[in-house]
C-alpha positions, -999 to +999 in steps of 0.1 A: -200+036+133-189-002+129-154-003+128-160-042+121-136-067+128-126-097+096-166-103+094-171-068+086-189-066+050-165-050+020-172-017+015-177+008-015-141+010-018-132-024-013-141-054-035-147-088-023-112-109-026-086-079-028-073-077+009-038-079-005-021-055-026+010-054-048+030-025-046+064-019-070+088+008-064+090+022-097+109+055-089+144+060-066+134+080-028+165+097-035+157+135-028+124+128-015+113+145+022+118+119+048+079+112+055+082+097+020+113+078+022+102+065+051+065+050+039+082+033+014+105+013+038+075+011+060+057-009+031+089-028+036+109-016-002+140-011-002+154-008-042+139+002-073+122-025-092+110-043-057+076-055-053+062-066-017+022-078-012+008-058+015-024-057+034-053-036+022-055-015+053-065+019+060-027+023+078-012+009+043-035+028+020-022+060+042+016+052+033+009+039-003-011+078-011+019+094+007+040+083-023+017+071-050+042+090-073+070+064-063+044+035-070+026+012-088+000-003-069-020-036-082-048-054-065-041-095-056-069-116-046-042-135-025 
């Protein structure tokens, strides 16, 4: 299985051009279960209304499911 390196072809889930992503904290972590509160600070937000560009990466694809509900997530070809 190639775990590819930065020549590694897109694949089915990832279009050519969107290896950044915006993500918005739309929703307070107040009252959420720690694993939560803390993916959203790992994606580096820290108020309501925030938006940070992030890496598409498997690691913050992982934090960005664990509180999709907090989130709105947009794809930038920067």
């Amino acid at each position: 299985m190639n775990q590819g390196g930065p020549d590694r072809a897109p694949g089915p889930d990832r279009a050519p051009g969107t290896d950044r992503l915006r993500v918005t904290l739309v929703k307070s972590c107040h009252g959420q279960l720690a694993n939560i509160a803390a993916s959203v600070r790992g994606l580096g937000l820290r108020r309501r209304h925030q938006t940070v560009t992030v890496a598409n990466t498997p690691q913050n694809r992982g934090m960005i499911a664990r509180a999709v509900h907090l989130l709105k997530v947009e794809e930038s070809g920067s």
